[in-house]
Backbone as numpy.savetxt, mean C-alpha at the origin, in Angstrom:
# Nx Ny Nz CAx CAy CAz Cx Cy Cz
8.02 10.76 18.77 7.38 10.39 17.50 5.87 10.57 17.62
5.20 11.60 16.99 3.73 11.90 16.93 3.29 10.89 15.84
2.98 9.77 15.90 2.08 8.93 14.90 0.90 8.42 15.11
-0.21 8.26 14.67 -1.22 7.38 14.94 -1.52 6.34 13.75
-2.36 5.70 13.81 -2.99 4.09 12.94 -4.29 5.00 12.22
-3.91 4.41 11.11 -5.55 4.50 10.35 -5.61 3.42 9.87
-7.03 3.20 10.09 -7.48 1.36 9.53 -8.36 2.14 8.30
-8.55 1.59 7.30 -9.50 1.69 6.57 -10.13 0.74 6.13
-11.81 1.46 6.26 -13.04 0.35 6.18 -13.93 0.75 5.37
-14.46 0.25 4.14 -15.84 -0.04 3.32 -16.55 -0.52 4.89
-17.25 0.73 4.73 -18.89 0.66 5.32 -19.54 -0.64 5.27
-19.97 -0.66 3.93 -21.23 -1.66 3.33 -20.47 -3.44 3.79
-18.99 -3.25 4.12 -18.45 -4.75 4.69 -18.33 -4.86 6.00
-19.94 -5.16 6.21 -19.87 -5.06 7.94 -19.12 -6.38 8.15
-18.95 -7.64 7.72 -18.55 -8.76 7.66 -17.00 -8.46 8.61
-16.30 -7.27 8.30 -15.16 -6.90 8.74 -15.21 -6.10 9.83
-16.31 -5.61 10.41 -16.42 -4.28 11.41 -15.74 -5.40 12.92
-15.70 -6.95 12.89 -15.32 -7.21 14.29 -13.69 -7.20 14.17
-13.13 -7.22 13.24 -11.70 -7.34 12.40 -11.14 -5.63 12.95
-12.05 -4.93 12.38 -11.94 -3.41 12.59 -11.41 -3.21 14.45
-12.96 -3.60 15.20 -12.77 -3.60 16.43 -11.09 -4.30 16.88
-10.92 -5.84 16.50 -9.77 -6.27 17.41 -8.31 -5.48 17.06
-8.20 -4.88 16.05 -7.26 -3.93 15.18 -6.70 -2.68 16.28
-8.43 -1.80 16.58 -8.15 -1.23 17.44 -7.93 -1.46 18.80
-8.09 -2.51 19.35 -7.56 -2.82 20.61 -6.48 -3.31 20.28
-5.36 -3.67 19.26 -4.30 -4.29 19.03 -2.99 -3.34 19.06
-3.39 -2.21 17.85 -2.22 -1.41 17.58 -2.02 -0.48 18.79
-0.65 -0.45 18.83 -0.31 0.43 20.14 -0.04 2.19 19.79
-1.09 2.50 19.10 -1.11 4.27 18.39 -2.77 4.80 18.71
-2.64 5.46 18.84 -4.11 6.53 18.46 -4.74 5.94 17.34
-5.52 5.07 17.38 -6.28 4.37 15.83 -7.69 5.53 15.65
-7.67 5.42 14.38 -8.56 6.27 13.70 -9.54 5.51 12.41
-10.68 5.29 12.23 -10.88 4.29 11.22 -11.06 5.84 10.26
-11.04 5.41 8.66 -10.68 5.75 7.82 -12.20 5.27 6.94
-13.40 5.82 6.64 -13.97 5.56 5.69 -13.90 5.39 4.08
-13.46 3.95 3.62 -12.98 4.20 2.50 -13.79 4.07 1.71
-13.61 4.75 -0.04 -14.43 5.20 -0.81 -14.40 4.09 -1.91
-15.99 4.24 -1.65 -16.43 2.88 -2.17 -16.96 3.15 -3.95
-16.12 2.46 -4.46 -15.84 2.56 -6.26 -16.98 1.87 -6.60
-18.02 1.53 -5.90 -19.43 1.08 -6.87 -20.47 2.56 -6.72
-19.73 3.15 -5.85 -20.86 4.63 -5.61 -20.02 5.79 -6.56
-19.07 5.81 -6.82 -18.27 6.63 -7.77 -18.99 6.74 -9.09
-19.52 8.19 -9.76 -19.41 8.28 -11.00 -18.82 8.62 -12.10
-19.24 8.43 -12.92 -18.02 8.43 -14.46 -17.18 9.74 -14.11
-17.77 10.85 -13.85 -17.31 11.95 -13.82 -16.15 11.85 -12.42
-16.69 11.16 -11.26 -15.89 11.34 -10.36 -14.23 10.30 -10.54
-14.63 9.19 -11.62 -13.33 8.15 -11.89 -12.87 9.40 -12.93
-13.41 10.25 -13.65 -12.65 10.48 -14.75 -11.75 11.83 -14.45
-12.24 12.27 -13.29 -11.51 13.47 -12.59 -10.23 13.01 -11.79
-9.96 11.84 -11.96 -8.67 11.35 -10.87 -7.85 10.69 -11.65
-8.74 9.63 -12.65 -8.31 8.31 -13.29 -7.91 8.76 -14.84
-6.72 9.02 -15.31 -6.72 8.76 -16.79 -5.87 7.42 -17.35
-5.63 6.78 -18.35 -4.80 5.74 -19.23 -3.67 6.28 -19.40
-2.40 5.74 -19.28 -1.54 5.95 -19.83 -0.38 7.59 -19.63
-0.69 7.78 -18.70 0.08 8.97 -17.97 1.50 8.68 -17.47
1.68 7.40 -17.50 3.13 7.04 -17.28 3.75 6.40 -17.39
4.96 5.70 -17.84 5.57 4.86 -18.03 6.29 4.11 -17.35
6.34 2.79 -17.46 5.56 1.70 -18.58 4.51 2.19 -18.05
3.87 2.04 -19.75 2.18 2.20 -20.08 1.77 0.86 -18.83
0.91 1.19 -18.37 -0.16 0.39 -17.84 -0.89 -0.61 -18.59
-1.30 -1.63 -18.81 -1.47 -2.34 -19.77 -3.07 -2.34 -19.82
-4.11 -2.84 -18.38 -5.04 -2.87 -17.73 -6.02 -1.51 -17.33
-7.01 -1.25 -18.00 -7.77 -0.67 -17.66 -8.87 -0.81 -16.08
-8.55 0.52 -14.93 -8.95 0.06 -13.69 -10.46 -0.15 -13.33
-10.71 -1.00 -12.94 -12.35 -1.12 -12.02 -12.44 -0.24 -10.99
-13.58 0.24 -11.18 -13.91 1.67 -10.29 -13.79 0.59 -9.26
-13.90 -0.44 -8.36 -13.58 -0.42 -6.89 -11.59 -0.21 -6.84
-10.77 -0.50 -7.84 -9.60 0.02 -7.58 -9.62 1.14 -7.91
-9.98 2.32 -8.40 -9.85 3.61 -7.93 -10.67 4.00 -7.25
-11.48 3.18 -6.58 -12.14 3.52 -5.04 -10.61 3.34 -4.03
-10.29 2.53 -3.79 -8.91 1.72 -3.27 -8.00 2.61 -3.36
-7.80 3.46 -4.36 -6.83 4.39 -4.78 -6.95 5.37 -3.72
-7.99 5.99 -4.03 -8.46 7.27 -3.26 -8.36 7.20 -1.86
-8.95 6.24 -0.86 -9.12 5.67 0.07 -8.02 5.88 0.57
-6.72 5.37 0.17 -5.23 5.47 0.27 -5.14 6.78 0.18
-5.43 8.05 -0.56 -4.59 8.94 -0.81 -5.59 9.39 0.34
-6.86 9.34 1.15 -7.32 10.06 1.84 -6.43 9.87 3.53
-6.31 8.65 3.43 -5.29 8.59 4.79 -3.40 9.21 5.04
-3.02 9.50 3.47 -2.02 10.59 3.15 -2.34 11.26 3.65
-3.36 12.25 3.17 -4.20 13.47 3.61 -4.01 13.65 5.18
-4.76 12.53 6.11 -4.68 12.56 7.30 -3.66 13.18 7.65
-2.30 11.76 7.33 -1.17 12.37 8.10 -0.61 13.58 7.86
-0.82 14.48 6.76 -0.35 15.59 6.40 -1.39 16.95 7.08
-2.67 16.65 7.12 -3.23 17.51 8.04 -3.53 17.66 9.47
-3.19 16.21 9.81 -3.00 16.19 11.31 -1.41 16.76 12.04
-0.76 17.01 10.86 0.70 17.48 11.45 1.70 16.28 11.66
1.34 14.94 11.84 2.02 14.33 12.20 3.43 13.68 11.66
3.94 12.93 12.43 5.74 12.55 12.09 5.61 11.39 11.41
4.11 10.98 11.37 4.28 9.58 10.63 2.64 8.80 10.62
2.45 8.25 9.84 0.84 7.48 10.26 0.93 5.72 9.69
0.47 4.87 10.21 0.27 3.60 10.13 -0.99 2.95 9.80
-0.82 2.92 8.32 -1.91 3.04 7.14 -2.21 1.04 7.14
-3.25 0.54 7.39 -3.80 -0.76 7.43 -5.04 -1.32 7.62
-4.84 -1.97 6.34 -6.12 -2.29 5.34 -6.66 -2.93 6.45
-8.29 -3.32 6.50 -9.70 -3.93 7.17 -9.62 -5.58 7.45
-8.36 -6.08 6.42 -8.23 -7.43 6.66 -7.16 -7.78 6.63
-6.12 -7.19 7.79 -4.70 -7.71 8.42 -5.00 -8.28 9.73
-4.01 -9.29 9.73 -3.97 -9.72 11.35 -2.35 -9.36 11.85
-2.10 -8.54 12.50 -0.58 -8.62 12.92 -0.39 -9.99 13.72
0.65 -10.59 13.37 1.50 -11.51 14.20 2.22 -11.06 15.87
1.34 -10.95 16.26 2.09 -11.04 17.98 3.24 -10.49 18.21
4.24 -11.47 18.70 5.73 -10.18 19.53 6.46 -9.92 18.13
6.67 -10.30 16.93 7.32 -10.09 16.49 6.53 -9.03 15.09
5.03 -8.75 15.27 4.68 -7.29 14.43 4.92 -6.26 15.63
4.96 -6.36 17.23 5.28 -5.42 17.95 6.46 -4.95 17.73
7.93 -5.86 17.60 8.87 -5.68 17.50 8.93 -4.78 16.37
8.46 -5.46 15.17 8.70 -4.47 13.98 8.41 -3.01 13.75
7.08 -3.23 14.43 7.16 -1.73 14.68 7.35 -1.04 15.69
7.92 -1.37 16.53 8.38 -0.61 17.49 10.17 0.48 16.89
10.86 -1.21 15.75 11.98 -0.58 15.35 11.50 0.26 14.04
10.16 0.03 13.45 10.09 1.28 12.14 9.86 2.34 12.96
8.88 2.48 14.09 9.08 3.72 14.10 9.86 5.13 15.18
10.92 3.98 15.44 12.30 4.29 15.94 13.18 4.74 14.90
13.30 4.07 13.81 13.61 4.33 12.60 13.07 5.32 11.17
12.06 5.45 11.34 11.39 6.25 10.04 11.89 7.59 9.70
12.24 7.82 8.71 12.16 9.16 8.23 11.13 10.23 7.72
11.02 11.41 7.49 10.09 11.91 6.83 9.60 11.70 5.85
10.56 11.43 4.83 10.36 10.89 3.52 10.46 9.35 3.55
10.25 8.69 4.30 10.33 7.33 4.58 8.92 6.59 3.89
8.66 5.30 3.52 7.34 4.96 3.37 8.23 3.33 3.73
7.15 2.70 4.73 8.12 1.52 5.62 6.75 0.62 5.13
6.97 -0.74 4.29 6.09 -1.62 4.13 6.30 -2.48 5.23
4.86 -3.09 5.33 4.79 -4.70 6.28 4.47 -5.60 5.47
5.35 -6.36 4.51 4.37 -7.10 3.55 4.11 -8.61 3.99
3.28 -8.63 3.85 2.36 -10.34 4.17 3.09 -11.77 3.40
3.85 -11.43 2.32 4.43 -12.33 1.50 5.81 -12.81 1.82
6.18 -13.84 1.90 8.20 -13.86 2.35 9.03 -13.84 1.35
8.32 -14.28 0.07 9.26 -14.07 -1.26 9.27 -12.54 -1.58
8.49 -11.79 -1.03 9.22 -10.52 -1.72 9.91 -9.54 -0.99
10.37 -8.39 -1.36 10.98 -7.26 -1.16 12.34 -7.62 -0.66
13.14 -8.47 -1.14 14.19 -8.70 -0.67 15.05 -7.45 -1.33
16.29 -7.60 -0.28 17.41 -6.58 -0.32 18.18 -6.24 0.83
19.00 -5.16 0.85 20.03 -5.23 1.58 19.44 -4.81 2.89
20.00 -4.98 3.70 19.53 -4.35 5.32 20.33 -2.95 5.68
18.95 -2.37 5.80 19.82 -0.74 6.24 18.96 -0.23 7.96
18.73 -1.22 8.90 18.28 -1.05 10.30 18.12 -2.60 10.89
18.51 -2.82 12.09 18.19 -4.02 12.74 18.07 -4.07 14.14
17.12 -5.03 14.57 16.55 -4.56 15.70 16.22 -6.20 16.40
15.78 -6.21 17.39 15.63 -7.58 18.49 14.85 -8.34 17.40
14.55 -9.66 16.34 14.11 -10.03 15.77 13.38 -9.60 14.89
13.84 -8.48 14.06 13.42 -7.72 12.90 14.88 -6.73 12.05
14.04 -6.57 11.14 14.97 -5.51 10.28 14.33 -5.28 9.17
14.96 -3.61 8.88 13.95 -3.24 7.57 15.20 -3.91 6.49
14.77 -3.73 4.97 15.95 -3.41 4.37 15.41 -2.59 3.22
16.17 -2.01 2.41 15.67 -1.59 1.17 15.72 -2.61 -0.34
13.89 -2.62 -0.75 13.98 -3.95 -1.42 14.62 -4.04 -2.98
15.31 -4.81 -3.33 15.52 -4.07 -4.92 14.10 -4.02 -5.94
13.11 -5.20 -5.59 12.34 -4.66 -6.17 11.05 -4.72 -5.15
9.93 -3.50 -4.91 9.03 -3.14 -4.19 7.94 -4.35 -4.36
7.57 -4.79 -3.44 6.51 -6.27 -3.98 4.84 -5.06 -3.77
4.05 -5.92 -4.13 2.67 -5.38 -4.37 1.64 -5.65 -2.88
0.47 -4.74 -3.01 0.09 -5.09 -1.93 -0.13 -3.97 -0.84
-1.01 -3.29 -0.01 -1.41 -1.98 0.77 -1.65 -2.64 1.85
-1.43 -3.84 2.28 -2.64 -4.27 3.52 -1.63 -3.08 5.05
-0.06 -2.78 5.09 0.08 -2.04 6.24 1.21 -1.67 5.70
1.41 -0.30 6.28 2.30 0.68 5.78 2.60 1.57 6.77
3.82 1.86 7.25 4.25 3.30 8.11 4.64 4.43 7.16
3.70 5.67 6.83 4.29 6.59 5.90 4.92 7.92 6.88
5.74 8.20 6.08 6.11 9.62 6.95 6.09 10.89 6.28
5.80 11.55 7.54 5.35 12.84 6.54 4.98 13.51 5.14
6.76 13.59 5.21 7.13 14.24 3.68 6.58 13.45 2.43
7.06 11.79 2.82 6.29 11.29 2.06 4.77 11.02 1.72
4.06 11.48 2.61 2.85 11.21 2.10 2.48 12.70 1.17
3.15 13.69 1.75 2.76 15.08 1.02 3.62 14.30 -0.15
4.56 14.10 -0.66 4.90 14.26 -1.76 3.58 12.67 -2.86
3.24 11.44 -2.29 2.43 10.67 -2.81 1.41 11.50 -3.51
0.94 12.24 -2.24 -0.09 13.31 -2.57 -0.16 14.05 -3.73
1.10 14.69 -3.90 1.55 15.37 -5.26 1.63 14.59 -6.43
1.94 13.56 -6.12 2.14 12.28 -7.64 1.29 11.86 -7.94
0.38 11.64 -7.18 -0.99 10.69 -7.54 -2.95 11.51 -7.73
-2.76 13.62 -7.84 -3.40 13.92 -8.40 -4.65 13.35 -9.27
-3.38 12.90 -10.21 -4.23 11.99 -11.24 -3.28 10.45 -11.54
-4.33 9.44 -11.09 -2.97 8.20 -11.39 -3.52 7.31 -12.51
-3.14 6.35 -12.88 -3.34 5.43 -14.04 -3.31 3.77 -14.04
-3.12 3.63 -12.66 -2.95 2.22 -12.81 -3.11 2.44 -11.09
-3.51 0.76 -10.46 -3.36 0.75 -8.76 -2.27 1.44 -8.09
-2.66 1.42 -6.78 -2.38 2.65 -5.74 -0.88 1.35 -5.85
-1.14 0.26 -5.74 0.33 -0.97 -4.82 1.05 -0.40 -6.14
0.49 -0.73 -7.41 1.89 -0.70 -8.29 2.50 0.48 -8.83
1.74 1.94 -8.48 2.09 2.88 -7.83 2.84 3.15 -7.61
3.00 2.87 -5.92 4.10 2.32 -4.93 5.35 1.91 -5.79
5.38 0.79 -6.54 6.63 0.48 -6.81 7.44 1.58 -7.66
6.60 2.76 -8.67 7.37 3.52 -8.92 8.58 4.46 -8.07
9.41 4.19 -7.71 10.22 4.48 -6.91 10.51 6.28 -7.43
10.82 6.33 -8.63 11.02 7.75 -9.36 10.27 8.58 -9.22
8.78 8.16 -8.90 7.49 8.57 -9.29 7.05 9.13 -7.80
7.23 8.58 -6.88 6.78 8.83 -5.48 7.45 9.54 -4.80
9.26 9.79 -5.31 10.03 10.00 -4.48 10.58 9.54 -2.88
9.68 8.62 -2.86 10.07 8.08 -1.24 10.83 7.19 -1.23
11.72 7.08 -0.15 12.84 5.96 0.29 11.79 4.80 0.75
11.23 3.85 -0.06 10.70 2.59 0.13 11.28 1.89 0.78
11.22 1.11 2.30 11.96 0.18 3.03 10.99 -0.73 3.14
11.05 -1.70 3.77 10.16 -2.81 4.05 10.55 -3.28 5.45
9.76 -4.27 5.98 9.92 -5.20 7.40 10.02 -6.41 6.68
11.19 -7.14 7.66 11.48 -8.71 7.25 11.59 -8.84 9.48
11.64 -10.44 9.22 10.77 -11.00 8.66 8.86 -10.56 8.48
8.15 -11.07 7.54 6.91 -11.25 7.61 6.15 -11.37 8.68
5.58 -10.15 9.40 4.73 -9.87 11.18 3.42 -9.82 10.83
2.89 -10.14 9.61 1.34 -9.52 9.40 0.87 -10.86 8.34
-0.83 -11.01 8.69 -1.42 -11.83 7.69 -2.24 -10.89 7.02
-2.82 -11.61 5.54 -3.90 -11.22 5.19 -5.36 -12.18 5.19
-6.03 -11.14 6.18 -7.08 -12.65 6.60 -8.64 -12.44 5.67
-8.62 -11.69 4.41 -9.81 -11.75 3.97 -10.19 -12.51 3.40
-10.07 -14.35 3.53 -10.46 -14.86 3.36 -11.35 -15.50 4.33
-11.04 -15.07 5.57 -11.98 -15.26 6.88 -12.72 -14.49 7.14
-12.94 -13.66 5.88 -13.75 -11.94 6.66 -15.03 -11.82 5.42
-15.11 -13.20 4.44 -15.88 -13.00 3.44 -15.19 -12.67 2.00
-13.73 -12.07 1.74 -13.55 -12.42 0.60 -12.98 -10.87 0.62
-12.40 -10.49 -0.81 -12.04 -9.27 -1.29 -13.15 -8.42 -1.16
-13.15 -6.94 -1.47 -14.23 -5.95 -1.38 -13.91 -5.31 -3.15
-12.78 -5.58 -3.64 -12.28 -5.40 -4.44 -12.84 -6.36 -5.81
-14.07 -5.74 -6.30 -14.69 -7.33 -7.15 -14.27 -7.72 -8.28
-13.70 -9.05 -8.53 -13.78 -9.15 -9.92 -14.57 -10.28 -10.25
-14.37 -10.35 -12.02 -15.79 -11.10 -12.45 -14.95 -12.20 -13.42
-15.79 -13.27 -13.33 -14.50 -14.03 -14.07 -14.99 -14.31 -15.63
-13.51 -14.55 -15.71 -13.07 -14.16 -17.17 -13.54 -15.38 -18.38
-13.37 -15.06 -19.62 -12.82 -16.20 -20.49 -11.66 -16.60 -20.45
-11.30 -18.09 -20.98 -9.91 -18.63 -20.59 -9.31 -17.85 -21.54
-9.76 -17.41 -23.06 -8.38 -16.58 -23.80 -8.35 -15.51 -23.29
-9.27 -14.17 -22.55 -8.62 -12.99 -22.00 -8.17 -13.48 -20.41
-8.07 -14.82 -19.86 -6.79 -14.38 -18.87 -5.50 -14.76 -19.39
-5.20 -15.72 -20.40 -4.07 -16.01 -20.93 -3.87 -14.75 -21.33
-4.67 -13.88 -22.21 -4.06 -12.59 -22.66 -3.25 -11.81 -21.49
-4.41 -11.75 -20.85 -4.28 -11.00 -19.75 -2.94 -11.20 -18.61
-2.64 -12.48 -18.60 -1.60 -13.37 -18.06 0.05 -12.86 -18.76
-0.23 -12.95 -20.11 1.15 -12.07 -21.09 1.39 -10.82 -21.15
0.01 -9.97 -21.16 0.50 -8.51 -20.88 1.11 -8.23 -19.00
0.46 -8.35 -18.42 1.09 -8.55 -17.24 2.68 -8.34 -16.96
2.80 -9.86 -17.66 4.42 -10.30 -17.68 5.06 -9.23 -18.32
4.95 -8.98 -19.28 5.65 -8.21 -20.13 5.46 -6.58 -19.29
4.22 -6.31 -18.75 4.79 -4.90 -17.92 5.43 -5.24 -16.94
5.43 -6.38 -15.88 6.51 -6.15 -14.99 8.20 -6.36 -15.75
8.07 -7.03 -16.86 9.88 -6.88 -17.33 10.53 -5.17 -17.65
8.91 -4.71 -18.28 9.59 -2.82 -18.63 9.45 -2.49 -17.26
8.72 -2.80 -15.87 8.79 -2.25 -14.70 9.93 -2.11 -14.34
10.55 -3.21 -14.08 12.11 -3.78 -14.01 13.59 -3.09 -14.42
13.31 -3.05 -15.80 13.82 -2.22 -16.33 14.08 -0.59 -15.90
12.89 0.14 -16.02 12.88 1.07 -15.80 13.28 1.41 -13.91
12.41 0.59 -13.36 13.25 0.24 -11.99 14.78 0.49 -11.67
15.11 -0.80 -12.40 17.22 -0.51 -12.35 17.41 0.92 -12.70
17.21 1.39 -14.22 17.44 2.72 -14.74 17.62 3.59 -13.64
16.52 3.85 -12.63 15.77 4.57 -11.67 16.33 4.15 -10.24
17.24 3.27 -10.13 17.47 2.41 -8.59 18.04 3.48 -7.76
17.92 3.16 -6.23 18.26 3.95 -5.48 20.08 4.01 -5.08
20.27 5.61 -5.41 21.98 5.12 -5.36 22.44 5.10 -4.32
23.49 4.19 -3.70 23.91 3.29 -2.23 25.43 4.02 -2.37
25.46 4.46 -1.10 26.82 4.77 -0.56 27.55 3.60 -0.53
């Protein structure tokens, strides 16, 4: 298995560069940091060459903040990697994960015993999500395939094919890189996940998101709170329509 690690790091968050360092003495791959592209230096012209509204369905409800299609890009540049470095697979993780000890070794030791080309293998930080059936199991781990994809980039094993084909889908995208991801139709990749939960998200010890937001009035987050809801029920929907068919 030819794979290596890409961490990706905003520059300007040195707050994270010692996070960066223990990362690379942690993961057991060829680590590579990943300069990611920072959406307050992006101009109109450069969001409007990637970013359009409404290119796919369900409509997107939310119009993006140039630091999430900074976030976007950033992601599709470590695709890139693994597709120009040749490799069988790359291990894509965000600036503020902490892996959990023997049992994120374990996990990935069985993803990438397990991965396919067209594979894209989540580590998600959350325990309520990505539940589903188990299709690999291993000394205190197992992937399964989730019925529905939970949200979230902080670590990812992509493989090959799949990142060339992300690559191809996300040209031009319309909404975040995570919910993206959940288009299952859209990406073409066999989405699996790791259970149990081997990884934290520690940017709350690292200074905070890099990802800014500004806060709201109480009636546009209630708004904001209902459109939401209502795109993940057409997500859903269109999800089942779209589900992966099981032998």
């Amino acid at each position: 298995m030819n794979a290596e690690a890409f961490i990706i790091h905003l520059q300007r968050a040195e707050g994270r560069r010692p996070q960066v360092e223990a990362l690379k003495a942690m993961l057991p791959l060829t680590v590579n940091v990943i300069d990611a592209v920072d959406g307050l230096k992006l101009s109109e012209s450069d969001i409007g060459a990637v970013y359009r509204r409404n290119v796919h369905r369900p409509r997107y409800p939310f119009e993006l903040r140039a630091a999430e299609v900074g976030c976007f890009l950033s992601h599709r540049k470590a695709w890139q990697e693994i597709v120009d470095r040749g490799l069988d697979a790359g291990l894509i993780v965000e600036d503020d994960v902490q892996p959990e000890g023997e049992g994120f070794r374990e996990a990935l030791t069985m993803a990438l015993k397990t991965i396919k080309p067209g594979d894209y293998i989540r580590f998600p930080y959350r325990s309520h999500t990505d539940k589903g059936r188990e299709v690999a199991g291993w000394t205190g781990a197992m992937l399964v395939e989730p019925d529905h994809v939970g949200l979230g980039m902080q670590m990812q094993l992509v493989g090959r094919d799949a990142a060339a084909e992300l690559l191809k889908a996300t040209e031009i995208f319309d909404r975040p890189v995570d919910t993206t991801i959940q288009m299952r139709w859209l990406t073409k990749a066999r989405i699996l996940s790791v259970s149990p939960v081997c990884i934290r998200q520690i940017d709350h010890l690292l200074g905070g998101t890099v990802v800014q937001k500004k806060s709201k009035p109480l009636g546009e987050v209630i708004s904001r709170e209902i459109k939401r809801a209502a795109y993940r029920l057409s997500l859903r929907a269109v999800s089942y329509r779209n589900r992966p068919r099981r032998a």
